[in-house]
Structure formats: structure tokens, C-alpha cells
N, C-alpha and C positions, 0 to 999 in steps of 0.2 A: 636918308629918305625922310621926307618932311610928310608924315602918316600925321591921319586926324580921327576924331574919335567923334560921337556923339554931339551935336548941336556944333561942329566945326574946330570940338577942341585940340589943341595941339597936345602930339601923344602923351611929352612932359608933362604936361601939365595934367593929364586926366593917372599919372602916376603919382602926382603928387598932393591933387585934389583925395586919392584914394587912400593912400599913406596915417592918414587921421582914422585910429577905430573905432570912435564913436560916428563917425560918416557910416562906414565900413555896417558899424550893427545897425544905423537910422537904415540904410538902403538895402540891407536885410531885414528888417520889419516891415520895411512899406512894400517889400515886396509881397511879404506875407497878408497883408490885408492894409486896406484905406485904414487911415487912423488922421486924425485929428493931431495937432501940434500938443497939444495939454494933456493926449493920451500917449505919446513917444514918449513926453517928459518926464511921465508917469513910469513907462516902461525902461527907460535908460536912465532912469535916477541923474537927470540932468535939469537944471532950468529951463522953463520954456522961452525966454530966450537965447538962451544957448540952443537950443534944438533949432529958432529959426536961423539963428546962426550958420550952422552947419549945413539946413537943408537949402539955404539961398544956392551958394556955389553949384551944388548938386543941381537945380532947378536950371541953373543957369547953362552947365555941361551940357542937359537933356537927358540928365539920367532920374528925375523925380518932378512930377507934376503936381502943381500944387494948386487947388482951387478953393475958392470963398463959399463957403454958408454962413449967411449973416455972417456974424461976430468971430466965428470958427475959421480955421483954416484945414484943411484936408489932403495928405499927402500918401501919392501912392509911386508906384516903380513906373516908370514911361514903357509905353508897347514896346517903342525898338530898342531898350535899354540892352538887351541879354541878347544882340547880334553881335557887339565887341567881348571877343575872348577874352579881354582886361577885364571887363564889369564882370562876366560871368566867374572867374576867378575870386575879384573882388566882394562877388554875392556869398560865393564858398565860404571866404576867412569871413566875415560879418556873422551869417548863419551860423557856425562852428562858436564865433564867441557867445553869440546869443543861446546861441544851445547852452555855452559853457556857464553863463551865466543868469541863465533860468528865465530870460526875458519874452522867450523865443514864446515856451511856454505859457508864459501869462497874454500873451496875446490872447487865450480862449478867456481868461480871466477878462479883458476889459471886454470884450463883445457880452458876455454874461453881465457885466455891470449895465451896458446900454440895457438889458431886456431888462433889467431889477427895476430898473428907472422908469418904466410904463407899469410892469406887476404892481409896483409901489402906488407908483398916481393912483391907477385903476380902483384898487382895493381900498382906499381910502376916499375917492374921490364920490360928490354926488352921480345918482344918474343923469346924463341927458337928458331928457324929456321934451320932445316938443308936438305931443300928442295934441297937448290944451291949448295950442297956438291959436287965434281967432281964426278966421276965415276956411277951416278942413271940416268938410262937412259929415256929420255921425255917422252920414249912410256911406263915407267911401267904400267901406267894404265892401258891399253890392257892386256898388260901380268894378272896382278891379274884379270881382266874381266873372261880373258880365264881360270882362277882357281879355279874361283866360282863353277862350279857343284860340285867339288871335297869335297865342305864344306858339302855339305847336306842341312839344311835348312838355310836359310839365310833373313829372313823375315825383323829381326830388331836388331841392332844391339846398342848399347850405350856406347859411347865414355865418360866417366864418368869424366876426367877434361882436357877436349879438349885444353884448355892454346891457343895456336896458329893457331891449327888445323892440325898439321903433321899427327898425328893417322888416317885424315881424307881421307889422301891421298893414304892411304889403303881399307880404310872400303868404302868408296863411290864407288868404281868401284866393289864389294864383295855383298853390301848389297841391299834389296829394299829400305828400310830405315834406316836411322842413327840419331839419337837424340845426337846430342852433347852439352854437361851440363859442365857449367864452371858458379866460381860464382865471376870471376872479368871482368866487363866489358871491359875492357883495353882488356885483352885477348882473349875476344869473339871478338874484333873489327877487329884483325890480323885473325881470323877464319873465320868470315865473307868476308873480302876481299880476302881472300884465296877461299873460295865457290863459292861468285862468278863472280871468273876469270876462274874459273873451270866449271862453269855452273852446278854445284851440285843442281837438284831440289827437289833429293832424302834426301839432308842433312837437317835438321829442327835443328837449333840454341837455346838452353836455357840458360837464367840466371838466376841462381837459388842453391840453395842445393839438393842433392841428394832426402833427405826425403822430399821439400818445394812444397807448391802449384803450382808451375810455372812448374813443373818438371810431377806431377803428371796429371795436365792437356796436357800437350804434348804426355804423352803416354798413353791417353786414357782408362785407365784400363789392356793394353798389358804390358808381361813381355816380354823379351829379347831373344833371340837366344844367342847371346855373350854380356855381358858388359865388358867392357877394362876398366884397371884401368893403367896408365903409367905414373909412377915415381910419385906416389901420397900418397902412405902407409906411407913413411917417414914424410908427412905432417902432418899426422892423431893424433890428440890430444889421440885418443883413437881408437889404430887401429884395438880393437876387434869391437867397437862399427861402424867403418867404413867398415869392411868388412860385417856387419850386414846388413847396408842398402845397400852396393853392392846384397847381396843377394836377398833383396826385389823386387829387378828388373829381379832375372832371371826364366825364367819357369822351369819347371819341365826338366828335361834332357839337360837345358840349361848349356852354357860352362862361366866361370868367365877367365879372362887373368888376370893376375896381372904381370906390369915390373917394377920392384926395383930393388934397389942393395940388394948383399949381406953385411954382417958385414964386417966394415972397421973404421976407428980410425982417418980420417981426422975431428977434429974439424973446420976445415976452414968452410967445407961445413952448419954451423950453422949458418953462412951470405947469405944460400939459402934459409934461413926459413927451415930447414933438424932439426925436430925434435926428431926424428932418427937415429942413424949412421948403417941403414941397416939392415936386419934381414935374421937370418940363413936358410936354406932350411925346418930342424925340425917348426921350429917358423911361418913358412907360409903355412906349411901343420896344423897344429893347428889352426892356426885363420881360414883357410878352414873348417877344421870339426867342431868348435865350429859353426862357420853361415849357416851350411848346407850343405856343399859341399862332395862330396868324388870324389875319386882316384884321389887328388890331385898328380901331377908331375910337379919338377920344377929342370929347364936345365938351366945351366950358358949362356951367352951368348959372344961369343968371343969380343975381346977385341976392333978388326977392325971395328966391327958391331956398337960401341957405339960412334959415332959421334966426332964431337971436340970441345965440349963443355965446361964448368967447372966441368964436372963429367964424363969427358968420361975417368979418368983414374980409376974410382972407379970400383970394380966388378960388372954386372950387372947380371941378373938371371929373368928367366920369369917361370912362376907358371901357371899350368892350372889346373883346377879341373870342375867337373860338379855337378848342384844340382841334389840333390834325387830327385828320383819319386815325394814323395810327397811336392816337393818344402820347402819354407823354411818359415817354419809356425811361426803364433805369438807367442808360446811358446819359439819357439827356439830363436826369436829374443827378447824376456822380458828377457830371460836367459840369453843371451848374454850379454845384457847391463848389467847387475849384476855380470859379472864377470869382474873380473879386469885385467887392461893390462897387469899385471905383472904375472898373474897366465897361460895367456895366453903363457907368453915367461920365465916361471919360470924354 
């Protein structure tokens, strides 16, 4: 019987392609999570080019897809990889030795290093500021006062990594309340004096994580009318699992903002803590509907608009969407986290 396997391989050969246990643990890690070539390497105590070594043939089979950010390369397990009874055996003995040899494990260990790598920047890092920019006029605040009815409901709204507090200098004259959550203190202290020179009574201040005790006690048991996420997705070690707990915060009919860039290919920006280079408009409408949301729509954002920053030359794009009726239940968010980043932006 001349049987074929995956991308057309002949069965031989996809027994013998699998026979290697460093394949065997690569294709048991990427199926555990998207990882980067330099983070396998890291984890199989191999060369990273020996790792691309091993993952070519695999790539080639159809059993691991591997795609470019900038400089990085990123590999995960292919959808239809675990329809052949061969792979799924194959996935068994890989997992079994990764268990065996603690790598399996540290998988949690390298997703916690991507998030050290933004904590780090952030904390250390100047604030943003582009309050003092010429041409914004002192009285904006009146003007967005005067805008509010236009919103609808405006009860509460969450500024999800406030940094400085510029987002603030919108949503306060907009909102009754605003919870602004950041979890570098450095950055809260530029927020905070920004508040109150503003005489912000309506703004409430946390430090904290999104899903952490400090955060949950702020908002009382209330979801949100809006949560704003801005220039925050590229941080996300795992940005299905960060648009997950954005979700958690919003009510039923409520709106999610998300402003990121789009795809772009400056490795420089990997000295911003950008573990990221961006995501395409498809790729933000997906992590939308995987956490709940629909009719997500997302609009580029002109060029003049994006400040003069260290990324104001990058493309920027803002994403709206709203949750379901029935909000964004624990099902969907257990699902979520089980899915991997890479299936999200496959």
C-alpha cells in the first residue's frame, strides 16, 4: 500500500523523518505554544541552528509552520498535523521526553521572560508625553465634554495600561468613571501627577494586572462601557490570552478600542520591549472573535495623527469591536487560553 502522510509524504519516510528525538520534543513544544527558533534552542539545549535544522524537514512534511517576524522566525504545530495516527503517537513519545526532561515545563518559564522584557522597559523607561505637542488646543477638554452625549452610555470606562496617562486626557472629560490600570509604578507616578493638576476626581488609579486582586477590587463587580487597550498588544506574551482578560472587563454590548500598529519589519523597535512587530487587520479581527467580541472594524490611522515618538513612523491602526449579548463567558475565556498564539495569527 503506497499510504501518504501529511504535505504528500510517503509513510517511510514520515517514520523516519520522526525517529530523530530531538524532532520528536521540537514537535512537542510547538505544539505547546508558538516559540521562536532562539526560544526552542533555549529550551532543547541545542544550537539554533541545529533547531532550524531539524524544523526544515518537519515544515516541509506539513507537520510545523513556520513564519517571519522581522528577524525572528516562529514555529508552531500545523492545524491538520494530529489527523495522522503516526504524528499523534509521535506527539505522545516527544511530550513524555519533554516531561522527562523538564523542558516541557519551562515553556511557562520563557512566556514569563517575554512579559519581564516589557515590566523591565516600562519601569525604567521615560514616560510618553505628547500632551506639549504644538498644535492641541488647552480647551480640548471642553470640546470632548461637549461629545459625550454623542457616546451613549458612558458610565465607566478602563484605560487598561495607562503608562503616563495621555488616554486620560480623553476619557476624563467623556466618562463618569475611569479606572486606569498600569502595572509599573514609575508609570503610574507620571499619571497620577498628570490627574491631579487636572483635578481628575472621576479618575481612580491602579497598580496591578489586568486579571489581579487590586484591579478587581477597584471595579467593584462592574464591567466597562469601553476598555482601551493603547499600544499594548505588541507587549502581550500571549496576545490571545491578553485580549481574553480585556474581555473580562467588558459588559454585554460593551465596546473594546485596541491602538497598535500594523505589520512592519523594524527590529529596532525590540529595544521598546515590542514583542511584536505588529499585527495585520485579519489577525485583530480574530483575537476579537476568539475573546468575544464581534463586528470587529479596524481603520489605519494617519500618519500626522501618530505623535513624535519612537514609533511615530511605524503604521498605526485602531480596532473596535463590541461584546456579545451574552458577554464573554468562562467557557470562552478557558478556550481561549488553550489556544495558541500562533493558531490565532496562523
Amino acid at each position: 500500500m503506497n499510504e501518504t502522510s501529511p504535505a504528500g509524504t510517503q509513510r517511510w519516510e514520515l517514520y523516519r523523518l520522526l525517529s530523530e528525538p530531538v524532532r520528536l520534543r521540537l514537535l512537542a513544544l510547538a505544539a505547546e505554544e508558538e516559540l521562536a527558533i532562539g526560544e526552542l534552542a533555549e529550551l532543547l539545549g541545542e544550537s539554533q541552528p541545529n533547531v532550524s535544522r531539524h524544523a526544515a524537514p518537519l515544515k516541509q512534511a506539513g507537520l510545523l509552520v513556520v513564519r517571519k517576524q522581522g528577524q525572528r522566525a516562529l514555529v508552531k504545530l500545523s492545524d491538520g498535523a494530529t489527523r495522522d495516527t503516526v504524528v499523534v503517537d509521535a506527539l505522545a513519545s516527544g511530550r513524555a521526553l519533554c516531561e522527562a526532561d523538564g523542558s516541557l515545563a519551562r515553556v511557562a518559564d520563557v512566556i514569563r521572560a517575554r512579559d519581564a522584557v516589557a515590566r523591565d522597559f516600562f519601569e525604567r523607561a521615560p514616560a510618553r508625553d505628547g500632551a506639549t505637542e504644538a498644535g492641541v488646543p488647552a480647551e480640548m477638554g471642553a470640546y470632548l465634554c461637549a461629545l459625550a452625549p454623542l457616546l451613549g452610555r458612558t458610565q465607566l470606562a478602563i484605560d487598561a495600561g495607562t503608562g503616563s496617562g495621555g488616554l486620560l486626557e480623553v476619557l476624563a472629560p467623556f466618562y463618569e468613571r475611569v479606572v486606569a490600570i498600569d502595572r509599573s509604578e514609575a508609570q503610574l507616578a507620571h499619571a497620577r501627577a498628570r490627574s491631579e493638576a487636572r483635578g481628575w476626581s472621576n479618575v481612580e488609579l491602579v497598580h496591578g494586572d489586568l486579571d489581579g486582586d487590586a484591579v478587581k477590587s477597584a471595579l467593584r463587580g462592574s464591567r466597562a462601557d469601553a476598555v482601551f487597550a493603547v499600544r499594548l498588544l505588541h507587549h502581550a506574551p500571549r496576545p490571545a490570552d491578553f485580549m481574553a482578560k480585556l474581555a473580562a472587563h467588558v459588559r454585554p454590548g460593551g465596546a473594546l478600542v485596541v491602538l497598535d500598529y500594523g505589520h512592519h519589519d523594524d527590529e529596532s523597535m525590540r529595544s521598546q520591549a515590542d514583542l511584536w512587530l505588529g499585527f495585520d487587520p485579519r489577525e485583530l479581527k480574530e483575537l476579537a472573535k476568539g475573546a468575544g467580541f464581534e463586528d470587529a472594524r479596524v481603520a489605519s490611522i494617519p500618519s500626522a495623527l501618530c505623535g513624535r515618538g519612537p514609533d511615530a513612523h511605524l503604521p498605526w491602526q485602531a480596532m473596535v469591536a463590541r461584546m456579545g449579548d451574552e458577554g464573554g463567558s468562562q467557557d470562552s475565556k478557558d478556550s481561549k487560553k488553550k489556544t495558541k498564539r500562533g493558531q490565532d495569527h496562523g
